[in-house]
MARMAR-896226 format. One record per residue (C-alpha): residue in three letters; x, y, z. Coordinates in Angstrom, 2 decimals. Example, Ala and Ser with C-alpha at 12.3 -4.5 7.8 and 13.67 -1.06 7.14 Angstrom:
2
   rest         u         v         w
    ala     12.30     -4.50      7.80
    ser     13.67     -1.06      7.14
This chain:
132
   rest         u         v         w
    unk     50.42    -91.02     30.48
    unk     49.54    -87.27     30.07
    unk     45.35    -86.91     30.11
    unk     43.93    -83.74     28.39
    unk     42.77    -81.22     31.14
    unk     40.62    -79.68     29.01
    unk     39.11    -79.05     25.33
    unk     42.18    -76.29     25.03
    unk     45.17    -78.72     25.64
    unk     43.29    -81.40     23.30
    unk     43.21    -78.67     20.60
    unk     46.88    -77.87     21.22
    unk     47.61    -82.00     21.47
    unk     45.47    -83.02     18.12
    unk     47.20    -79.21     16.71
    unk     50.92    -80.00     17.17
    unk     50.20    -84.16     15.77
    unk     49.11    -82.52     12.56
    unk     51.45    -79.89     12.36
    unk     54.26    -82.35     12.94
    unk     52.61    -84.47      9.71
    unk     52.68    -80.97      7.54
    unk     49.20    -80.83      8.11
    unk     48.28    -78.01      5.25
    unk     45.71    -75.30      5.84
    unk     44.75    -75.96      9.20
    unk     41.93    -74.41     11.16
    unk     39.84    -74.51     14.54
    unk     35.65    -73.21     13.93
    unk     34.58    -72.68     17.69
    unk     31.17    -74.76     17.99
    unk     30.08    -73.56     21.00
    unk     26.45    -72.53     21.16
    unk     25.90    -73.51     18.18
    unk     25.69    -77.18     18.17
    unk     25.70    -79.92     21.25
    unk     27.93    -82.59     18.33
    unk     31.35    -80.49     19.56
    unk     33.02    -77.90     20.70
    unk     35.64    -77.43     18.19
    unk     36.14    -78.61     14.52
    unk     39.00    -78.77     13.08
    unk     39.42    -79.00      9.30
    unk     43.25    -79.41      7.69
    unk     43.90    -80.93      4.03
    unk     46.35    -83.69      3.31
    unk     48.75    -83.32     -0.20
    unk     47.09    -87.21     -1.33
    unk     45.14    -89.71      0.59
    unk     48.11    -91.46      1.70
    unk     49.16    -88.19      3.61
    unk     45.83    -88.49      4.79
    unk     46.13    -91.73      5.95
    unk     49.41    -91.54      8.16
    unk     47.60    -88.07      9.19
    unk     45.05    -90.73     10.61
    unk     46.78    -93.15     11.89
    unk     49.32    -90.51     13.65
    unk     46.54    -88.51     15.33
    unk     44.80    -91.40     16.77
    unk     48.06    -92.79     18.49
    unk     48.93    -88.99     19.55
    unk     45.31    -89.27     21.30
    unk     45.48    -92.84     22.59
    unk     48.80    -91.48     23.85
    unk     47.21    -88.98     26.18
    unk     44.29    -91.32     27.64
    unk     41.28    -90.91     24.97
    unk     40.13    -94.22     24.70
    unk     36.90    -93.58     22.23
    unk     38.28    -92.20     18.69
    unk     36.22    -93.53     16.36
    unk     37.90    -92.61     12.78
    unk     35.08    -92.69      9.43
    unk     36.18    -92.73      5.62
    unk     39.48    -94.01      6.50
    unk     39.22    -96.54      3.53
    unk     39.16    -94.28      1.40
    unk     40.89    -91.41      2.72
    unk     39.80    -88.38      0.65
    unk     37.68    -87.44      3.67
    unk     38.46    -88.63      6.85
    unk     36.57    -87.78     10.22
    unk     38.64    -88.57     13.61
    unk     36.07    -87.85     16.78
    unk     37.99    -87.31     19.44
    unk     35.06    -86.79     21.81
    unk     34.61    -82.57     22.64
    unk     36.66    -82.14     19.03
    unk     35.53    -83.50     15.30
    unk     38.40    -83.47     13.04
    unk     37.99    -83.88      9.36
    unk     41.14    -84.22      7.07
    unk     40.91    -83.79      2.87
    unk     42.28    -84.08      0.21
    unk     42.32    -80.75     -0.98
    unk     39.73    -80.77     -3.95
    unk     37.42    -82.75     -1.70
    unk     37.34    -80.18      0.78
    unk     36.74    -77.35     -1.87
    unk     34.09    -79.15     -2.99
    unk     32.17    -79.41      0.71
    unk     33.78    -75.83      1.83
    unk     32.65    -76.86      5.75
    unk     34.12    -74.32      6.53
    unk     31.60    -71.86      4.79
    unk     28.71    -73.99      6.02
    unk     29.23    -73.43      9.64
    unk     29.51    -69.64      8.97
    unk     33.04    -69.79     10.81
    unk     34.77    -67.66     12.73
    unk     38.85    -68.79     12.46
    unk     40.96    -69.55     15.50
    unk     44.65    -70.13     15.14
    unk     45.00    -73.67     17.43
    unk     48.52    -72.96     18.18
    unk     47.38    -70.08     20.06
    unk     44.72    -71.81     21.93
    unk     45.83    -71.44     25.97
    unk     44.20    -71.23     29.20
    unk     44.37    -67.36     28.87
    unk     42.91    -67.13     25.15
    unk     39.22    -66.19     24.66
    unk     37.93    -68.32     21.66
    unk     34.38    -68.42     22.16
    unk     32.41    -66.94     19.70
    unk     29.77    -64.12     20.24
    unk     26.48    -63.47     18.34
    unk     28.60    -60.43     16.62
    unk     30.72    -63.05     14.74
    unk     28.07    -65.23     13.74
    unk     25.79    -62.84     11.45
């Protein structure tokens, strides 16, 4: 069993599970400095809350998979908003109208990182420049 080295290779591990579910309009907000919750949030959309679902369910075998033991998954009954924390990463997956409605993306004045791209050798910290 493969344990994430670091917050990068979990981004790139919780990344390719919801690419490989046609995860749609997915995106990493750097967190660092400016909250002690995560590093990273991720935020994709689902096509219907049964996407969502097997998004869910996917994502938290995926992470079980690589040695997290604490994922503790919120609004999975209903699935129009579901929150996965997988410890140094939050992910939330919508449906799409939900998550035009709460725009989280707009509320943590984001700076967007592509997670595919996310490597040992890739800078994706955020600087005080990027955040006014």
């Amino acid at each position: 069993m493969e344990r994430p080295r670091d917050c990068n290779h979990l981004l790139k591990i919780i990344h390719n599970s919801l690419e490989s579910n046609k995860a749609n309009d997915l995106v990493a907000i750097n967190l660092e400095g400016k909250t002690s919750l995560a590093d990273y949030m991720i935020i994709a959309s689902g096509t219907s809350s049964r996407h969502i679902s097997a998004m869910t369910e996917h994502l938290r075998r995926d992470l079980r998979g690589v040695g997290l033991k604490r994922i503790r998954v919120e609004g999975d009954q209903h699935c129009d908003w579901v929150l996965v924390d997988a410890g140094d990463i939050i992910v939330h997956l919508f449906r799409p109208e939900v998550r035009d409605f709460y725009r989280l993306e707009r509320l943590w004045d984001h700076t967007f990182d592509d997670p595919s791209a996310c490597s040992k050798n890739t800078s994706t910290s955020l600087d005080s420049s990027q955040t006014h």
